[in-house]
C-alpha positions as CSV (number, residue, x, y, z in Angstrom):
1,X,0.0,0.0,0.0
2,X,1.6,3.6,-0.6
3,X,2.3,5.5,2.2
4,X,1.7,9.4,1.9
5,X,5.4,10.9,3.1
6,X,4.2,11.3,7.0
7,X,7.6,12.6,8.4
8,X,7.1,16.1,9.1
9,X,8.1,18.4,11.9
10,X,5.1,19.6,13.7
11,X,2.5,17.5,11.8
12,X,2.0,14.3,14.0
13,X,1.0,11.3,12.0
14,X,-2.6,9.9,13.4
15,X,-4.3,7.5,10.8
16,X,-5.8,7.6,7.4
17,X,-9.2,9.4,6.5
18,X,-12.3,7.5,6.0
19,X,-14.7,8.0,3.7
20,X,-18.0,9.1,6.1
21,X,-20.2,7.9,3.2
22,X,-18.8,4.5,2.2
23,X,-17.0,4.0,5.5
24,X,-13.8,2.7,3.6
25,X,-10.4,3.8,4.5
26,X,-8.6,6.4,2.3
27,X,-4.8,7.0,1.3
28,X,-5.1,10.7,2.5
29,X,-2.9,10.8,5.7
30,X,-4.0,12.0,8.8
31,X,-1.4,14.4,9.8
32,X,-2.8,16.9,12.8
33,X,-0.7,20.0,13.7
34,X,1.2,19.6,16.7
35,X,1.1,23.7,17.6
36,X,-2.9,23.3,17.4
37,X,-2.5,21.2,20.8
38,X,-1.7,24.4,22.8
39,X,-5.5,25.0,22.3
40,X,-6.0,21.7,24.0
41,X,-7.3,18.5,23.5
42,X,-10.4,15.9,24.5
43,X,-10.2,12.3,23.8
44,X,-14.0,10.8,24.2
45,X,-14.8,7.6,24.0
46,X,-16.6,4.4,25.6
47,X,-14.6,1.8,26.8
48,X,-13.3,-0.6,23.7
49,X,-13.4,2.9,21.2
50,X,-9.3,2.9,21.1
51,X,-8.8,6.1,23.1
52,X,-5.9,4.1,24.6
53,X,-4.2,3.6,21.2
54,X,-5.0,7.2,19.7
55,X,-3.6,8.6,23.1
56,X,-0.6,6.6,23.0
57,X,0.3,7.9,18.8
58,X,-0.1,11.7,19.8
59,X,2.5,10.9,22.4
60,X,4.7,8.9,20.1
61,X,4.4,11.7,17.9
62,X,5.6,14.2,20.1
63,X,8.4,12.5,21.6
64,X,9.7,11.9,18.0
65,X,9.4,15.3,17.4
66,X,11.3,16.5,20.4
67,X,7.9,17.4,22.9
68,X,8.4,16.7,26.1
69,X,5.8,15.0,27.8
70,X,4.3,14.8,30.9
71,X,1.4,11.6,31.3
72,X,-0.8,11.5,34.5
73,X,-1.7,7.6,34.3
74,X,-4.3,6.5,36.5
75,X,-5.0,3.0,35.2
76,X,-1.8,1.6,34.6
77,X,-1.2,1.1,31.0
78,X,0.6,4.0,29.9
79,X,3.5,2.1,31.2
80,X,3.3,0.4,27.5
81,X,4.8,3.5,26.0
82,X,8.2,2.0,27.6
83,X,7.4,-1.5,25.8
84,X,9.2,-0.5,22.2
85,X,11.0,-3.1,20.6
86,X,12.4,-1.6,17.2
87,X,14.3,-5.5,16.4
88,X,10.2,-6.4,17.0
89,X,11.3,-10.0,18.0
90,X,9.3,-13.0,19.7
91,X,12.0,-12.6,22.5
92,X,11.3,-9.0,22.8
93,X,7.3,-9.4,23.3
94,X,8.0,-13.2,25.3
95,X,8.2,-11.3,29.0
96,X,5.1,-8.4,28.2
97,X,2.4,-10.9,26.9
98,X,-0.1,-12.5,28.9
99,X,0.2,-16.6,29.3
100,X,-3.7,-16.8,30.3
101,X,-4.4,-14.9,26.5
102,X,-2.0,-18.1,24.9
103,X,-3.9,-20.7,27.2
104,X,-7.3,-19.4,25.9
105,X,-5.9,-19.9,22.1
106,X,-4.7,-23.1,22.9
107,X,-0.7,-22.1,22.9
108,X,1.9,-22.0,24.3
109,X,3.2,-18.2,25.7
110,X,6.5,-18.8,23.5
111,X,3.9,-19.4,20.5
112,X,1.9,-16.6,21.6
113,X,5.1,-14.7,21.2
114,X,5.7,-15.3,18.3
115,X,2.3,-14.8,16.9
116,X,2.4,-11.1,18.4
117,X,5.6,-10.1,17.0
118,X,4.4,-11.2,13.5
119,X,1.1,-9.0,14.2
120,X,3.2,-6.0,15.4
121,X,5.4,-6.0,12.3
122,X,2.9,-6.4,9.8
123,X,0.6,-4.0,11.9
124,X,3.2,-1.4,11.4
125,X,4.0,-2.3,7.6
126,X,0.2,-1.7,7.1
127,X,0.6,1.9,8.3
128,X,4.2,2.5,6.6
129,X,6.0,1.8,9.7
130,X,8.8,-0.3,10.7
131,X,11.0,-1.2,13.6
132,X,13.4,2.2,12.6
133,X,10.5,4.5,13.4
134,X,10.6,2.7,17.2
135,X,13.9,3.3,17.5
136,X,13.8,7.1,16.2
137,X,10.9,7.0,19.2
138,X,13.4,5.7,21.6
139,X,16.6,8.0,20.6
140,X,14.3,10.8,20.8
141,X,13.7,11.2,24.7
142,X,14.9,10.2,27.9
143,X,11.9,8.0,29.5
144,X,11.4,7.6,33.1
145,X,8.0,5.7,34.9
146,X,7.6,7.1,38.3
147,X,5.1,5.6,40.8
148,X,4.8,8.2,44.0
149,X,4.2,6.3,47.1
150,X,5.4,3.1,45.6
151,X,9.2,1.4,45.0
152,X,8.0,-0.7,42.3
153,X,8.9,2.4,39.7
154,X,10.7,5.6,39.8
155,X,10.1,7.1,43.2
156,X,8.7,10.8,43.6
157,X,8.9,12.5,46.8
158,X,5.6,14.6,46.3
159,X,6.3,16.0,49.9
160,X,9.1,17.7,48.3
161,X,6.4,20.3,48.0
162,X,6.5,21.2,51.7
163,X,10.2,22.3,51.3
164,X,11.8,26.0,51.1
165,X,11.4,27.3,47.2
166,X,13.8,28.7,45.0
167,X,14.9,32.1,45.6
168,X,13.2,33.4,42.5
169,X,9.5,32.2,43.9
170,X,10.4,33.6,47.3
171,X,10.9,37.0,45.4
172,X,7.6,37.1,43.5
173,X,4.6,37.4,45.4
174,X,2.1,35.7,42.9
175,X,4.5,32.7,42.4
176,X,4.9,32.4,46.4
177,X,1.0,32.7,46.7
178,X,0.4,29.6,44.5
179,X,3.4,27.5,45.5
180,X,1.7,27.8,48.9
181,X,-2.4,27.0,47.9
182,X,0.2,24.2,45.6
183,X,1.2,22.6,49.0
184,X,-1.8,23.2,50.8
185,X,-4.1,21.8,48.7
186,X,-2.3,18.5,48.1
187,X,-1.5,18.3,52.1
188,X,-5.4,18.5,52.5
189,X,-6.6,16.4,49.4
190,X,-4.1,13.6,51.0
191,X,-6.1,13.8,54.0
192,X,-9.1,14.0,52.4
193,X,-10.1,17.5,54.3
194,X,-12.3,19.5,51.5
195,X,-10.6,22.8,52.0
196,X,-11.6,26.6,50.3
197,X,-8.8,28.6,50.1
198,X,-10.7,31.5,51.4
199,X,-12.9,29.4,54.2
200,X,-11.4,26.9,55.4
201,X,-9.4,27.4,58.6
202,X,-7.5,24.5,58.0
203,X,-6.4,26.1,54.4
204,X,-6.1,29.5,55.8
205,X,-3.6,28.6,59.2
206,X,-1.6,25.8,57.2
207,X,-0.9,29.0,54.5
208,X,0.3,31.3,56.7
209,X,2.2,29.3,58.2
210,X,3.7,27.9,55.7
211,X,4.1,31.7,54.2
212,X,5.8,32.6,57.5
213,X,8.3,29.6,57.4
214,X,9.3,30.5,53.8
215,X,9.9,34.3,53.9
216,X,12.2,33.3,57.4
217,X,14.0,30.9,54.9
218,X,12.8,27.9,56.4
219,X,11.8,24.7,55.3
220,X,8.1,23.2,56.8
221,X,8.1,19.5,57.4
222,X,5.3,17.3,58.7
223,X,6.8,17.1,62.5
224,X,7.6,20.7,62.1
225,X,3.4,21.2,61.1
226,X,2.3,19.2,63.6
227,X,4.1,21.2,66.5
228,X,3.2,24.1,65.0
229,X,-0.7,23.7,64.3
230,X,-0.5,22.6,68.1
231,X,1.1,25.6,69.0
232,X,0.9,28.1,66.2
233,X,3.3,30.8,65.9
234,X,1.2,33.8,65.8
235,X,-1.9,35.3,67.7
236,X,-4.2,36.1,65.1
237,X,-5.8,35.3,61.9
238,X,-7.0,38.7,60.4
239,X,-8.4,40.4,62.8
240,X,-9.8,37.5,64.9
241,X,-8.3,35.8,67.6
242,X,-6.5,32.5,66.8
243,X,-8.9,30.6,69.5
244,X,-11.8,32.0,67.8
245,X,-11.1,31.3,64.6
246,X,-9.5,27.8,65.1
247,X,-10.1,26.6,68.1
248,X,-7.1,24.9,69.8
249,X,-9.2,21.5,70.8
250,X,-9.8,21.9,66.4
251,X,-6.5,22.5,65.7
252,X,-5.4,19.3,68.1
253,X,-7.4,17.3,66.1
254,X,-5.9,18.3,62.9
255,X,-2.8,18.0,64.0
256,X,-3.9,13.8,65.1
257,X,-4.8,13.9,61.5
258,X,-1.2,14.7,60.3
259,X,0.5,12.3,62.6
260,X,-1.4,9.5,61.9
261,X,-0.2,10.4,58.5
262,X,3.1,10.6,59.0
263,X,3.2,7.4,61.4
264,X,1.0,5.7,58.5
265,X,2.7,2.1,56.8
266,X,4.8,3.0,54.3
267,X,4.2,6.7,54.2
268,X,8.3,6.9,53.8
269,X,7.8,6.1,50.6
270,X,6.1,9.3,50.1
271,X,9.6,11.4,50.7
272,X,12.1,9.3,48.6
273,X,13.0,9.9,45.3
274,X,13.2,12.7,42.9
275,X,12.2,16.2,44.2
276,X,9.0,17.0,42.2
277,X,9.7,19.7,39.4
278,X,7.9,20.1,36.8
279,X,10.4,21.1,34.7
280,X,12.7,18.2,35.8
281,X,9.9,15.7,34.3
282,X,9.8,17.6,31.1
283,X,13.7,17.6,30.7
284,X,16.8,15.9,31.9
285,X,19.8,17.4,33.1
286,X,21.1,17.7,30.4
287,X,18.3,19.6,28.6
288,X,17.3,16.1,26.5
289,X,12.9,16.0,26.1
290,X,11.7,13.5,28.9
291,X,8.7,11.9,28.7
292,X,7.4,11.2,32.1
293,X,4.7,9.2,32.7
294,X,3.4,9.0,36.6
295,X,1.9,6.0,37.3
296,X,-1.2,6.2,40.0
297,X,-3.2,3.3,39.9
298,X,-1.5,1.4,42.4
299,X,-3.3,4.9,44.7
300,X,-6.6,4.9,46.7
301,X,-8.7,8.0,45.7
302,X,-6.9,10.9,48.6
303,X,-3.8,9.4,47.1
304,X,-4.5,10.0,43.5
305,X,-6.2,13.2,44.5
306,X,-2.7,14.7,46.1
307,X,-0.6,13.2,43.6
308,X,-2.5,14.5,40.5
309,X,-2.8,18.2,42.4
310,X,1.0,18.5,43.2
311,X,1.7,17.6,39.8
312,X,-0.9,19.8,38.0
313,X,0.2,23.4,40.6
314,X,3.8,22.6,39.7
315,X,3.3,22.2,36.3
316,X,1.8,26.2,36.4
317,X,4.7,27.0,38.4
318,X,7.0,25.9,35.6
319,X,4.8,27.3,33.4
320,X,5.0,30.6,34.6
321,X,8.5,30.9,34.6
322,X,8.5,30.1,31.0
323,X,8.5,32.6,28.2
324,X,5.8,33.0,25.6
325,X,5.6,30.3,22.6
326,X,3.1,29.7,19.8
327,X,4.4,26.4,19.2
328,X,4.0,23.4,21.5
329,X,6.7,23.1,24.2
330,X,5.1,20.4,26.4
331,X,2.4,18.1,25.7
332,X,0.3,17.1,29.7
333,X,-2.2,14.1,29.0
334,X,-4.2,12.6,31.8
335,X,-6.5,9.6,30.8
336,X,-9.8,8.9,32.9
337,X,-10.4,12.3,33.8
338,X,-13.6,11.4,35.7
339,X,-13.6,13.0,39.2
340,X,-10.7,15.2,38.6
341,X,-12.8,18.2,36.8
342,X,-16.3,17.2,37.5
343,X,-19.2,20.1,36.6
344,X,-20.8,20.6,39.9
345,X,-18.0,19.9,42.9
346,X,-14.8,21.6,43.4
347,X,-12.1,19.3,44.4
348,X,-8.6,20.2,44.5
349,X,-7.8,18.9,41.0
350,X,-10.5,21.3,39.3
351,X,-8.8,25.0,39.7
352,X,-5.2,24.1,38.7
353,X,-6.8,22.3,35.5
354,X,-9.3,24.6,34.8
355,X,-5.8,27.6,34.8
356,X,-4.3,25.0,32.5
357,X,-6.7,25.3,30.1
358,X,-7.4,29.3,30.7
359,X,-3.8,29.8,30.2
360,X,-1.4,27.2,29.3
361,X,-1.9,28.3,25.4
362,X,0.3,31.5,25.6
363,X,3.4,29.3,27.1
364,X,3.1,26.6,24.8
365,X,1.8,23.8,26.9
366,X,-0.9,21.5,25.4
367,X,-3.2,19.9,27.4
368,X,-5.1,16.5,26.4
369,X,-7.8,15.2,28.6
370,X,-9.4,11.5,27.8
371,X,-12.9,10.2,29.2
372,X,-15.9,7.8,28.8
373,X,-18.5,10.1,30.4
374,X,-18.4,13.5,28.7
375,X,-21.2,14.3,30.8
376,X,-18.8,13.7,34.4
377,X,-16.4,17.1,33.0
378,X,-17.4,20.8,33.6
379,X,-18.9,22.1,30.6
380,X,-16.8,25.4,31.2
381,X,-13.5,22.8,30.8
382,X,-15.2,21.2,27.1
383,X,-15.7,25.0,25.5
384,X,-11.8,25.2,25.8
385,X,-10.7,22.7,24.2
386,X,-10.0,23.0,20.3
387,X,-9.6,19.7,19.3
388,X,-12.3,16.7,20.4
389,X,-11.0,13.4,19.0
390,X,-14.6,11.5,19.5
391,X,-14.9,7.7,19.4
392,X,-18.0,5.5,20.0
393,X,-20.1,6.5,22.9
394,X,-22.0,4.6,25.2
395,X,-25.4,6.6,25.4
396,X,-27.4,8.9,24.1
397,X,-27.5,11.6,26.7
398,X,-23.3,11.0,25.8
399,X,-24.1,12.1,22.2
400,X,-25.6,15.2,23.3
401,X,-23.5,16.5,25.9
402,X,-20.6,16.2,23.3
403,X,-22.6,17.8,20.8
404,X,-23.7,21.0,23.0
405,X,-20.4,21.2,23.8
406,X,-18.8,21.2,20.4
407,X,-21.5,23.6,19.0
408,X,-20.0,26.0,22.1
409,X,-16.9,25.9,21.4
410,X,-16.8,25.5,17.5
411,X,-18.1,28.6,16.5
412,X,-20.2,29.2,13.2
413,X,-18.4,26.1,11.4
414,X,-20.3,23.6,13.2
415,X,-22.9,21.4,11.6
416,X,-25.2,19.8,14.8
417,X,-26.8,17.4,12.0
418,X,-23.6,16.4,10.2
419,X,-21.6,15.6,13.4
420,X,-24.3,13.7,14.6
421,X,-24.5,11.4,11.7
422,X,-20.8,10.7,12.0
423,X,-21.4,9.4,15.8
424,X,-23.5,7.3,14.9
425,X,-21.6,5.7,12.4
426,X,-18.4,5.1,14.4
427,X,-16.7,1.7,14.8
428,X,-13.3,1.0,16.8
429,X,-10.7,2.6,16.5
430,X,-12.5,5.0,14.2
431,X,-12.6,8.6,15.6
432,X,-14.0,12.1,14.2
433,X,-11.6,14.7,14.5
434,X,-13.1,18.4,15.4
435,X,-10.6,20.6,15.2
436,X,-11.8,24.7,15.2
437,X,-8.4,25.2,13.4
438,X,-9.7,23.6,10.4
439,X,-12.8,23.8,7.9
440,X,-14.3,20.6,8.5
441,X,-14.1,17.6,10.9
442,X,-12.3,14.5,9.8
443,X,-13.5,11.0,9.7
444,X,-10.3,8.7,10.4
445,X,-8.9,5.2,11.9
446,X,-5.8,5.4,13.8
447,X,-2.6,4.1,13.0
448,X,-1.2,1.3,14.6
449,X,1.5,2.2,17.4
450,X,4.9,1.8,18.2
451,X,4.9,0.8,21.4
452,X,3.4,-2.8,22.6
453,X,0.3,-2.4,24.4
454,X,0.4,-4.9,26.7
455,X,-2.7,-3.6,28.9
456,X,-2.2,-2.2,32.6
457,X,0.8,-3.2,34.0
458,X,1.3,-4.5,37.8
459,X,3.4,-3.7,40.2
460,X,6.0,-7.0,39.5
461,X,6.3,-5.5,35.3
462,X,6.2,-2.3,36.7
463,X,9.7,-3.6,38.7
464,X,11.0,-5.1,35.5
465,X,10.3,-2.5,33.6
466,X,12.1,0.5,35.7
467,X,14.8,-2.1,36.6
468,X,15.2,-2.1,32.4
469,X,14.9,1.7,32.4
470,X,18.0,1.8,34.9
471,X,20.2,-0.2,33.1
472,X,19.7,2.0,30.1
473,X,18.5,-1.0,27.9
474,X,15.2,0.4,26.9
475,X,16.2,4.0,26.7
476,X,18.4,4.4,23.6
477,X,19.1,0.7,22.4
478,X,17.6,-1.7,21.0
479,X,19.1,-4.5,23.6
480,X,15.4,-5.3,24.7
């Protein structure tokens, strides 16, 4: 089959168009343009559609283009975008594929091998790819898998976030203010306390004393919290009294709270590893792309909840600092956004996302959100997005809310009746591509991708796999 000449800088290779009439597949490439992803993205799509696989190319693509990427994984299986093996060899695939699949077909897992490396190279000869393409993937970026709270990964001290800042956020009064609601916020979400900014006396006491610490140069830890909430180090909040505004037996309480935290099984965990910087998981030390995907599915809900908060505030942080681009500098993509940026409740997640989207565009930073339930994300959130990547939907009332939302945010190019149709027609891995860039929406299948997907990994691969990762053999060989 030819191949349309897909290598382009800036244009990331996504599928082939499909005829919406006859349904058959094109030749006309699907090439999207990569700075249109600082107007942000929306993967929807029922379980079964091939969100998975369409997220997993727009991150191939931008790693091969130098894009730094940040991934916020919350079921596990992002952890496949480590699982490239450009020699594509039974060998390669032998450790990553599942012996109860080969049992069900009646072979062995060495057979079952075998039979998947064959699928792979032929997948990727179908779409004009070949083993060369993985390994231009795997020269392109450093590649770390962290797992925060866990040792089965890359470790991430998210309580790094309680430490002194840099002398450049201690010196600007806006960056202070959101480093602190940064910490705060996660603290609270961790102990699952739902916290205003501007009510609650939790929020409000934890701030300023963590405010006070900072500007004195010093560094707050948990013991250091807990001694203080117990006895703070001021008389007033405002203009009230402290008593009357947090009563010490309230206080005393919250400060139980926080020890039982910090005397918690395993809550070590929580401080080792590498400081969290967002601009540390874009880029290595040596100024190389990174992509960085956090792994939190091994997490209850606080967990996630702190972990995905932390991540988002220092990801503004870095943000901020940044100067203005047109192009995209940094691709962010969380999958299963349900409960992060819901439309009715506020929890910590929701601001620092909903600032993404406001204002990420002028600094470059593309954000790319994936869901089953459109109807679980505040609408406010859909009318800023540019580009919907919509697969097969599970209900009706789905249909809908992703059509009131495109006609918001799609301006006076949007056809309600035409988009419609298309849904309705959609099979897997089929997706229709509404970008307010362009004159039309596209009808497309995706490619096939680089990278293995071997489903959501558990915590023993997840070993292997940053074990691998360490040595250096998956990073820039091809000594899988």
């Amino acid at each position: 089959m030819t191949i349309t000449n897909y290598e382009k800088l800036g244009a990331f290779y996504l599928g082939r168009e499909i005829d919406p009439i006859s349904g058959e597949q094109q030749q006309s490439t699907v090439l999207y343009d990569a700075k249109d992803l600082t107007t942000h993205g929306l993967i929807i799509g029922m379980t079964g559609s091939g969100k998975t696989g369409l997220a997993v190319a727009l991150i191939e693509e931008a790693i091969i283009d130098g894009i730094p990427v940040l991934a916020i994984d919350p079921k596990g299986d992002l952890g496949n975008l480590f699982l490239s093996f450009p020699r594509l060899q039974a060998s390669d695939f032998s450790p990553w594929v599942d012996p109860v699949s080969a049992s069900h077909q009646g072979t062995t897992p060495e057979e079952f091998a075998e039979a998947t490396a064959q699928q792979w190279q032929q997948g990727l000869a179908h779409w004009g790819q070949d083993g060369s393409r993985i390994q231009d993937y795997i020269d392109a970026a450093d590649r770390q898998l962290y797992t925060p709270g866990s040792r089965s990964g890359r470790p991430l001290s998210l309580l790094s976030m309680l430490s002194l800042p840099k002398q450049a956020i201690l010196n600007d009064d806006e960056a202070l203010r959101d480093r602190i609601e940064a910490a705060v916020s996660g603290l609270l979400a961790l102990l699952d306390v739902e916290a205003d900014p501007l009510t609650s006396p939790e929020h409000i006491l934890l701030s300023l004393l963590f405010e006070r610490s900072w500007r004195q140069g010093t560094s707050l830890d948990l013991a250091a919290l807990i001694m203080q909430m117990q006895n703070p180090p001021v008389q007033r909040v405002g203009i009230l009294e402290l008593d009357a505004f947090f009563p010490a037996k309230d206080r005393t309480a919250f400060a139980i709270r926080l020890n039982g935290l910090l005397a918690s099984p395993g809550f070590d965990a929580w401080m080792e590893g590498d400081p969290l910087d967002a601009g540390a998981l874009l880029y290595n030390n040596e100024g190389k792309p990174r992509l960085s995907v956090v792994s939190i599915s091994h997490l209850n809900d606080n967990e996630r909840m702190f972990v995905v908060t932390c991540l988002l505030n220092s990801l503004i942080n870095w943000m901020r600092s940044q100067a203005g681009s047109g192009s995209l500098r940094a691709l962010v993509y969380m999958d299963e956004i349900y409960g992060y940026l819901p439309p009715v409740a506020n929890p910590p997640s929701k601001q620092p996302l909903l600032t993404l989207l406001k204002q990420a565009r002028a600094f470059g930073v593309g954000l790319t959100l994936a869901t089953q339930n459109p109807v679980d994300l505040d609408y406010k959130a859909l009318s800023n997005a540019g580009t919907w990547f919509l697969g097969r939907l599970q209900t009706e009332r789905d249909k809908q809310r992703v059509i009131d939302g495109l006609e918001g945010a799609g301006g006076g190019r949007f056809n309600r009746a035409e988009v419609e149709a298309l849904l309705g027609r959609l099979e897997s891995r089929q997706f229709l591509l509404h970008n307010v860039h362009e004159d039309r929406p596209v009808l497309f299948a995706t490619r096939w991708v680089l990278n293995f997907l071997a489903g959501p990994l558990t915590r023993q691969q997840i070993k292997r796999l940053n074990s691998d990762l360490c040595s250096q053999l998956l990073p820039s060989s091809a000594n899988q």
